[in-house]
C-alpha positions in Angstrom: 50.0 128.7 28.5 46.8 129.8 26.6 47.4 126.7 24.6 46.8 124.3 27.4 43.1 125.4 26.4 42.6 124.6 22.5 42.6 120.9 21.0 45.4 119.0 21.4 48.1 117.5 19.6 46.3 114.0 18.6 48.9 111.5 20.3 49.4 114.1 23.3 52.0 116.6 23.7 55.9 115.6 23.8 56.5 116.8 27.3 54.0 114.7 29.1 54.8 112.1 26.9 58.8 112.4 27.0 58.1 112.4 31.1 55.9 109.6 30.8 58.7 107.8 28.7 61.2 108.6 31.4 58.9 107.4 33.9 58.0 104.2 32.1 62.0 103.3 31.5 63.1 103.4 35.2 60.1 101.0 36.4 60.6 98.6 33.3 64.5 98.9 33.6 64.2 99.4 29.6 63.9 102.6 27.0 60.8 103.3 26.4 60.6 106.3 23.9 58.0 109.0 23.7 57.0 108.7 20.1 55.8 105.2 21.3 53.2 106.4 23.7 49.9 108.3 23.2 48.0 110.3 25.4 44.4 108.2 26.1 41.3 108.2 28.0 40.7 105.3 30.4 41.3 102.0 29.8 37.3 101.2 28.9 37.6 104.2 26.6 40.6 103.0 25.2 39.2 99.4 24.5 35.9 101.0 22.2 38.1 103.4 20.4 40.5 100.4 19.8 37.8 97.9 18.6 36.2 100.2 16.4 39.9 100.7 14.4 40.9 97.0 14.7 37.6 94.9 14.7 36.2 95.6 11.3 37.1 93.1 9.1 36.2 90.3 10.6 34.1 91.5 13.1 35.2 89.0 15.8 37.6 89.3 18.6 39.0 86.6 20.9 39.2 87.0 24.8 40.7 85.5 28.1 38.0 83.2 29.6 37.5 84.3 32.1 38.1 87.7 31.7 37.0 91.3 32.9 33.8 91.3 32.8 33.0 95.0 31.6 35.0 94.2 28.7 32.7 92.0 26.5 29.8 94.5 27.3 32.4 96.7 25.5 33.3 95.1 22.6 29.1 94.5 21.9 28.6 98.2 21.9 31.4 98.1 19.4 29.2 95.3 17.0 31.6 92.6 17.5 31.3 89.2 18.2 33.4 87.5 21.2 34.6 84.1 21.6 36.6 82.9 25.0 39.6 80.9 25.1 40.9 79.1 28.5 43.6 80.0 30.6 45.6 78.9 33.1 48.4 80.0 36.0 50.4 80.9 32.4 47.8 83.0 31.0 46.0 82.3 27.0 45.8 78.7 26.6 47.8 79.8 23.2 47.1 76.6 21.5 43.4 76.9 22.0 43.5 79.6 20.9 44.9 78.2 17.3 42.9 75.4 17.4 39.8 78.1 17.0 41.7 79.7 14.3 42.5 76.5 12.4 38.8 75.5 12.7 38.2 79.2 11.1 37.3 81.8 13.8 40.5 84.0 12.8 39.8 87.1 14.9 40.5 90.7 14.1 41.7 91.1 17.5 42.6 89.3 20.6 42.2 90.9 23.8 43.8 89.9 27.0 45.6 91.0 30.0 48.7 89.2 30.2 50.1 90.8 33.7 48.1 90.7 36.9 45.1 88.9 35.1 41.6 90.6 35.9 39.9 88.3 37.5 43.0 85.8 37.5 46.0 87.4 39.1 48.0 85.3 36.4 50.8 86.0 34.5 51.3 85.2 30.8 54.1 83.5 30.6 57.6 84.3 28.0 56.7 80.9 25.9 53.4 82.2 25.2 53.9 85.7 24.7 55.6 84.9 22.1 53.4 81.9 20.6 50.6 84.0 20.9 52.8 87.1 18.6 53.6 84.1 16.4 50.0 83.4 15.5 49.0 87.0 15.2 51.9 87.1 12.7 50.6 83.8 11.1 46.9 84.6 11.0 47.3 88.1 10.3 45.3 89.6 13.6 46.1 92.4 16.5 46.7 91.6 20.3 45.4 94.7 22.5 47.1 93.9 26.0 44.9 95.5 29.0 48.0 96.7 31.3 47.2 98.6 33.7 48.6 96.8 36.6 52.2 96.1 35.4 53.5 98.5 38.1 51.5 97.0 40.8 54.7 93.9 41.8 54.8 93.0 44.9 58.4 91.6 44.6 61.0 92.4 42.4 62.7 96.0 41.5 61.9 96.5 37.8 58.0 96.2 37.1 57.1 93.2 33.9 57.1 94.6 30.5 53.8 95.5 28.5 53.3 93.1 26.0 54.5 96.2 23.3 57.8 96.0 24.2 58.5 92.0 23.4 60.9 91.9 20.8 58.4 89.8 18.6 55.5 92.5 18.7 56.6 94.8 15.8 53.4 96.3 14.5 50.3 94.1 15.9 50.4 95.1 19.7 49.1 97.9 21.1 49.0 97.9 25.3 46.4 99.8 27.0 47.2 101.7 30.5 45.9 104.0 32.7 46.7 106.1 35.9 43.3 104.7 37.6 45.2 101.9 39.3 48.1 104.1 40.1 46.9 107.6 41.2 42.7 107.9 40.7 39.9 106.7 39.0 38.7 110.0 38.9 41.0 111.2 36.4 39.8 109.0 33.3 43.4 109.6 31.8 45.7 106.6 30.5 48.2 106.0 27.7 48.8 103.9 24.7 52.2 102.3 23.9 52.9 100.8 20.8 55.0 101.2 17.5 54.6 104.1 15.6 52.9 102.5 13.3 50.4 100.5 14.8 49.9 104.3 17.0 49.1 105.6 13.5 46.7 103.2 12.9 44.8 103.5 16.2 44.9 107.4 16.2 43.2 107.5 12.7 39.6 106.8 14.8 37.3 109.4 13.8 36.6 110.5 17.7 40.5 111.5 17.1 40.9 113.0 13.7 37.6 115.5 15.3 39.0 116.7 18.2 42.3 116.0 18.8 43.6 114.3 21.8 40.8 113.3 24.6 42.9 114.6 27.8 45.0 117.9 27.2 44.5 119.9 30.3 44.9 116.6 32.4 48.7 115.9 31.1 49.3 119.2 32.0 48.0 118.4 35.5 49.7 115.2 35.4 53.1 116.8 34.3 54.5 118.1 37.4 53.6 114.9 39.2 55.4 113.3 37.1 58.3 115.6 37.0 58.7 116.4 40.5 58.6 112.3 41.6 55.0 112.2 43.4 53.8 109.6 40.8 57.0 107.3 41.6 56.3 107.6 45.2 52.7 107.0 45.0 53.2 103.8 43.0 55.7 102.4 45.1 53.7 103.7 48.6 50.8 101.3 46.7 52.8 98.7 45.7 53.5 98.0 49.5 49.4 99.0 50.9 48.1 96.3 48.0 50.7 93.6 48.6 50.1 93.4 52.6 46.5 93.5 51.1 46.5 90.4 49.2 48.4 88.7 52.4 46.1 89.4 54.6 43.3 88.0 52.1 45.2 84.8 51.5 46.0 84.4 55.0 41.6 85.0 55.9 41.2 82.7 52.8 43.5 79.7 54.3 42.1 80.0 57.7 38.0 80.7 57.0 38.1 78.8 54.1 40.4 76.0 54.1 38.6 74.3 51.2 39.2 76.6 49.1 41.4 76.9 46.0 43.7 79.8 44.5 47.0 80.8 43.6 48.5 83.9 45.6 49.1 86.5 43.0 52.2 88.3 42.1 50.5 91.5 41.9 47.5 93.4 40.6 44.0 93.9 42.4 42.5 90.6 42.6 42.1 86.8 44.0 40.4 83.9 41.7 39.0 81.7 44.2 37.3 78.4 43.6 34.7 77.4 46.4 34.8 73.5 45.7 32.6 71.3 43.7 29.0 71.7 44.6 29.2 74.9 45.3 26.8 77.5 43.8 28.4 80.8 43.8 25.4 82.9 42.8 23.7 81.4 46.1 26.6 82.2 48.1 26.8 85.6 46.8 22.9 86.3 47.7 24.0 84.5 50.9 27.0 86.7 51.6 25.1 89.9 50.8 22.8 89.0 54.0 25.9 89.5 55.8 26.5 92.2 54.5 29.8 91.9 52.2 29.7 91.3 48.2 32.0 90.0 45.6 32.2 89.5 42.1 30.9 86.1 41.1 33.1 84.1 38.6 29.6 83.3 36.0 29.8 87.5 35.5 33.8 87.0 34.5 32.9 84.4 31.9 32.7 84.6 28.3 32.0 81.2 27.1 32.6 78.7 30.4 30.3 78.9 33.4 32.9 78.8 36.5 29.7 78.3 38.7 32.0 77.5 41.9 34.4 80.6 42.0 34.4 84.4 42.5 36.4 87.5 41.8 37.7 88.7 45.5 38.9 92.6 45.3 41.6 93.4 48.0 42.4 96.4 46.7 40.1 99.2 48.6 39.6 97.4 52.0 41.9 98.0 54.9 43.4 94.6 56.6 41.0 94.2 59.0 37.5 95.1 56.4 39.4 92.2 54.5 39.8 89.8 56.9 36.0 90.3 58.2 34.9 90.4 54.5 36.0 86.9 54.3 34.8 85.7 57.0 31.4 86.9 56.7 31.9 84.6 53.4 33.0 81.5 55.4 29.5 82.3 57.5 27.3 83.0 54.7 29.0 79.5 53.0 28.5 77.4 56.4 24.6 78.9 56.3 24.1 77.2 52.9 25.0 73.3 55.0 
């Protein structure tokens, strides 16, 4: 089809997106319908485009603290001004969060990632969600939900809903996904679900209204592996590689580092582990890299707070036994510092 070749439809064309839709409704165990979903770029695309539409009255947005840490680099290119807000194993500290807004820092958007928290692991839970939809309501602001590791459960059959489909989000959510976590990096190529209204609002970005849609050839890549069931196999083939992942990082973690704190994960990519009082994670990093293994200190997660005892641990690329001597070239590098 000749077509494939010229601009695109804007919000992508209806056959990728009524297969995505289809796709989408048998992991969430709920309709999701194709005039709610928009072709995208990646996910760090998706957030500039996003916070050039929705950050512009205000010029503020509000993020999870700690939170992934590309994201406020992000949201600077975009002229906006951040401001963190705690959480905890249930996600946004939501009445924080209004304590700020009450004090006057109303922000034009809240970003977070309410499922599989990057660096977290946490979930956000029900009570919240719908708080935190509450205030937007209230104070008259957007929530843009980073998703893309909703499909990535270890337990359960249906994956957790994206914050669009809570019954409270009617036109202030849009949640941002991608097919990096769930098929490659490489392919730069996400969606956007959302109402149709709030969609209308975020395709009106200039980038948009130029060229049309940012991915055309790639949804026509992306179709058959949709249609013919690769993608469902992939994500479930991952689902099981990343959950014996994490076990085998806990397990290292409770055995090399027994003073150390975290929560196992439900799913995602990553572990939040504090080190203990007194010690200096930037050290330990330098440390570790001696040793020859690197992580994400938690100081490069943080917005506002300085987490100077913790660190982002990945388990998502390494194989069992690279994870298990990754931490355990941290225990060493931690015992050198006495």
């Amino acid at each position: 089809d000749r077509l494939v070749l010229q601009y695109g439809a804007t919000q992508g064309f209806v056959g990728f997106r009524e297969a995505l839709a289809g796709f989408l409704s048998q992991r969430y165990g709920a309709e999701v319908r194709a005039e709610q979903l928009a072709l995208s770029g990646a996910v760090s695309l998706s957030l500039g485009l996003l916070a050039d539409v929705f950050g512009r009255r205000r010029g503020l947005v509000a993020c999870e603290d700690p939170t992934y840490f590309l994201a406020r680099g992000i949201f600077d290119s975009a002229g906006l001004r951040s401001f963190g807000v705690p959480i905890d194993d249930e996600g946004l500290n939501v009445e924080a969060l209004r304590a700020r807004i009450e004090a006057g820092e109303v922000p034009d958007f809240v970003y977070l990632i309410p499922t599989f928290q990057n660096p977290s692991g946490s979930v956000m839970s029900e009570a919240r969600r719908g708080a935190l939809l509450a205030l937007a309501e209230a104070h008259d602001f957007v929530v843009i939900a980073d998703e893309p590791y909703n499909l990535l459960h270890f337990e359960g059959a249906r994956a957790p809903l994206p914050l669009a489909m809570h019954p409270a989000a009617g036109d202030r959510v849009v949640s941002v996904s991608s097919f990096t976590k769930i098929l490659a990096p490489g392919l730069r190529t996400g969606w956007w679900q959302a109402s149709p209204a709030m969609l209308e609002r975020a395709l009106g970005h200039g980038v948009l209204r130029s060229g049309g849609n940012l991915n055309p050839v790639m949804a026509q890549m992306l179709l058959p592996l949709i249609e013919g069931g690769f993608l469902a196999r992939n994500v479930d083939a991952t689902r099981e590689l990343l959950a014996s992942r994490c076990a085998a990082m806990c397990d290292a973690i409770r055995s090399e580092l027994p003073g150390a704190r975290f929560v196992e994960p439900p799913g995602g990519y990553f572990l939040w582990v504090d080190f203990g009082a007194g010690v200096d994670a930037r050290a330990l990093r330098r440390a570790a890299k001696a040793h020859g293994v690197a992580f994400t200190e938690g100081k490069r997660c943080a917005v506002d707070a300085a987490f100077p005892s913790t660190a982002r641990l990945s388990f998502a690329f390494y194989e069992v036994d690279e994870i298990r001597e990754g931490v355990a070239r941290i225990a060493a590098a931690l015992a050198g510092l006495g």
